[in-house]
Wavefront OBJ file of the C-alpha trace (Angstrom):
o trace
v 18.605 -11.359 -11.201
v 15.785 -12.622 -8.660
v 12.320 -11.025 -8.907
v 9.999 -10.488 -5.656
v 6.678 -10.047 -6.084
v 5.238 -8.505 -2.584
v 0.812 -8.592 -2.414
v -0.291 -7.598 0.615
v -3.766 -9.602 1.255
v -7.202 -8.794 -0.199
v -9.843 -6.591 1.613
v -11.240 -8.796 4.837
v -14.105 -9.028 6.258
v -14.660 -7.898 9.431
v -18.248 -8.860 9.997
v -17.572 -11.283 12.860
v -16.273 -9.052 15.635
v -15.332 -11.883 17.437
v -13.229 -13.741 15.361
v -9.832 -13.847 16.056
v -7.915 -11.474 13.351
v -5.630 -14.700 11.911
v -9.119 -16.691 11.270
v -11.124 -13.215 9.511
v -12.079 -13.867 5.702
v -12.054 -12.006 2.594
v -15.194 -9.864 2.332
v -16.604 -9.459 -1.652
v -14.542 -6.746 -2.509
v -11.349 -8.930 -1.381
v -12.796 -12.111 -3.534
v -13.086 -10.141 -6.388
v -9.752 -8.406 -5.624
v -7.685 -11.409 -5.220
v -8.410 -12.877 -8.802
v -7.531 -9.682 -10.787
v -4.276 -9.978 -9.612
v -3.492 -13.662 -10.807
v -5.039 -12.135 -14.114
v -2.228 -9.198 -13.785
v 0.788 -11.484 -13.218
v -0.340 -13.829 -16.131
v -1.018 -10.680 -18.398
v 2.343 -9.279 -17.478
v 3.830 -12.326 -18.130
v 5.869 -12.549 -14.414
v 3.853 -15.529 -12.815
v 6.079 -17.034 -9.913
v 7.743 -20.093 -9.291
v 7.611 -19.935 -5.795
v 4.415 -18.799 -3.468
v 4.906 -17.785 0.447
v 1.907 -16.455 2.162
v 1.250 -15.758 6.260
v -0.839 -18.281 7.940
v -3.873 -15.707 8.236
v -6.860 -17.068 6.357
v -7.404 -13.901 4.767
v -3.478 -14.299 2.736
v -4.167 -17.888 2.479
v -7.252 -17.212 0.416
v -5.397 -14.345 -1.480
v -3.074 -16.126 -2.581
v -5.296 -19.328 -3.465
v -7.380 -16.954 -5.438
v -4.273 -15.637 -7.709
v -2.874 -18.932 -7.777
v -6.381 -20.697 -9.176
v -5.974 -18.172 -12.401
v -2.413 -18.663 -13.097
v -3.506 -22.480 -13.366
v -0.074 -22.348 -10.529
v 0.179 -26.528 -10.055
v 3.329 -25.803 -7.453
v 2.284 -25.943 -3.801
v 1.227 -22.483 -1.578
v 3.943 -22.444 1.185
v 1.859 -21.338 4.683
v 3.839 -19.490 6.909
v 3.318 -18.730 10.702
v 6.043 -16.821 10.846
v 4.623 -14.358 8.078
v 1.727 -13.725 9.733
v 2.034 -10.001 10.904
v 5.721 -9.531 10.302
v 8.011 -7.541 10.194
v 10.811 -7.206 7.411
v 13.407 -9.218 9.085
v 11.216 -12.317 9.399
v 10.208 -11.789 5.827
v 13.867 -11.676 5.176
v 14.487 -14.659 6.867
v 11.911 -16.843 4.465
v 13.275 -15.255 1.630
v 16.700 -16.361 1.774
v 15.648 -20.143 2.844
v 13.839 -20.532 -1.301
v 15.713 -22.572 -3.720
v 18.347 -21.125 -5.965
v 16.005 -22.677 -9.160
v 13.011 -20.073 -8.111
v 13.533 -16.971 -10.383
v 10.279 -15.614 -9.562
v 8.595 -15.310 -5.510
v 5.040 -14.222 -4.962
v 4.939 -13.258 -1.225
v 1.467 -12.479 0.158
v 1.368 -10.819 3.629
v 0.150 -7.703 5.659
v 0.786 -3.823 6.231
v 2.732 -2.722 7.705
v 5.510 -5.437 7.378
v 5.024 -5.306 3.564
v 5.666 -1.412 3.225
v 8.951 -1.695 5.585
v 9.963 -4.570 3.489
v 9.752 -2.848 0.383
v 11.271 0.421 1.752
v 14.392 -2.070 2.989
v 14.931 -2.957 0.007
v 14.428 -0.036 -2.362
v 15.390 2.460 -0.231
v 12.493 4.077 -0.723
v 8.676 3.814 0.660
v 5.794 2.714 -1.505
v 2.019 2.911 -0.543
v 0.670 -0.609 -0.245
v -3.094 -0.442 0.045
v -5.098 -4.232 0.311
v -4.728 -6.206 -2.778
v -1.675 -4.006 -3.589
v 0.829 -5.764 -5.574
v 4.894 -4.481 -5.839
v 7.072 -6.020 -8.721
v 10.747 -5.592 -6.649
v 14.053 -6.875 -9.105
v 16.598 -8.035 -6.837
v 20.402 -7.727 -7.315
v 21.460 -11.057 -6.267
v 22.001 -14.581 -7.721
v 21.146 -16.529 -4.971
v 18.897 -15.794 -2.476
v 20.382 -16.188 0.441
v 22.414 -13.112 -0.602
v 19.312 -10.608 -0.217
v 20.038 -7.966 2.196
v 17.852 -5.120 3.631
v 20.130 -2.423 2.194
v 18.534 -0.289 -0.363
v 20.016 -1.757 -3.390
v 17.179 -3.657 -4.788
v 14.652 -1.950 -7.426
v 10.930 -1.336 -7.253
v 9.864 -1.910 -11.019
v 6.076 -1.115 -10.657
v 3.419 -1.087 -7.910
v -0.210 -2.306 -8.661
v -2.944 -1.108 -6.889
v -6.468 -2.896 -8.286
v -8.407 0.170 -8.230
v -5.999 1.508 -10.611
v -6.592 -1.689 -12.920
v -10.177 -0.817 -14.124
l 1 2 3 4 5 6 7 8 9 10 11 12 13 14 15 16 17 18 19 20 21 22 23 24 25 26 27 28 29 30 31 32 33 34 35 36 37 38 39 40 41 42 43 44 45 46 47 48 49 50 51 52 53 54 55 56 57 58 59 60 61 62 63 64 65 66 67 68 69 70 71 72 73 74 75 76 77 78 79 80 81 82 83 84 85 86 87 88 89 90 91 92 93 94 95 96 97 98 99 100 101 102 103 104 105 106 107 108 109 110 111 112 113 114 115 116 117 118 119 120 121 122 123 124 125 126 127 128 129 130 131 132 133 134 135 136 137 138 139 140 141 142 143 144 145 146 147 148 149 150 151 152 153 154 155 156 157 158 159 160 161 162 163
C-alpha cells in the first residue's frame, strides 16, 4: 500500500497588499509552523520519498521548511499545475510518481486539498494552514489511484493541536 501525505501550506503573510497571491510569503506564525511538521513526520516515523508542492512561494517555503528537518537530500518537485487546484489536477501528478516512492508529501492549498481528501476517503476532513492528513492508499502502483472513496484517512494533524 501507497501512503499520501496531504499539508496544505503554512500561514502567509499578507502584509504586501500588492503582491500577487502566488509570490505572498510565510508570515512568523507560518515559519514556525512549517518546521513542526518535518519534526512530526520524522517523530512518526512516515518521512516521504517523494515531495510535490504548488509553485506558490508560500508551499515552496512550506515544504523547504519540513524538508530542512527531515535532513530530506531528494529534490522538492515545483508544480504550476498545483498551484490552486483542484483534485483532478492533483490526481493527475499523483499518478505520474515512480512505482519505487512508498511515501508522497504533497503540499498545496484549500480548498483543492479538502476535495482531494474527501475524493479519496469518502469523507470530508477540516484542513486548516499547516494542516497535515496521513491518507493510506489501496493501490500498488500509482497510476491506479482513483477519486472513488476507497482510500483511508489514518490521522489529520493540525499544529495547534501539537503543543
Amino acid at each position: 500500500m501507497k501512503m499520501l501525505l496531504l499539508l496544505r501550506h503554512a500561514k502567509s503573510s499578507w502584509d504586501e497588499p500588492g503582491l500577487e497571491d502566488h509570490d505572498r510569503p510565510l508570515n512568523k506564525r507560518g515559519r514556525k509552523a512549517a518546521p513542526r511538521i518535518g519534526q512530526l513526520l520524522r517523530d512518526e516515523e512516515i518521512a516521504p520519498d517523494v515531495v510535490l508542492t504548488s509553485s506558490a512561494l508560500r508551499a515552496r517555503d512550506t515544504a523547504g521548511a519540513v524538508c530542512e528537518v527531515l535532513g530530506f537530500e531528494g529534490g522538492i518537485d515545483e508544480r504550476h499545475d498545483l498551484y490552486l487546484a483542484g483534485p483532478g489536477a492533483y490526481l493527475r501528478a499523483i499518478r505520474e510518481l515512480p512505482d519505487e516512492a512508498e511515501r508522497v508529501l504533497v503540499v498545496g492549498h484549500n480548498p483543492g486539498l479538502e476535495d482531494l481528501l474527501e475524493a479519496l476517503c469518502g469523507r470530508c476532513k477540516r484542513m486548516p494552514t499547516a494542516a497535515l492528513a496521513a491518507v493510506e492508499l489501496p493501490v500498488k502502483h500509482w497510476r491506479e489511484l482513483e477519486l472513488d472513496g476507497r482510500a483511508r484517512c489514518q490521522h489529520v494533524w493540525r499544529v495547534k493541536d501539537l503543543d
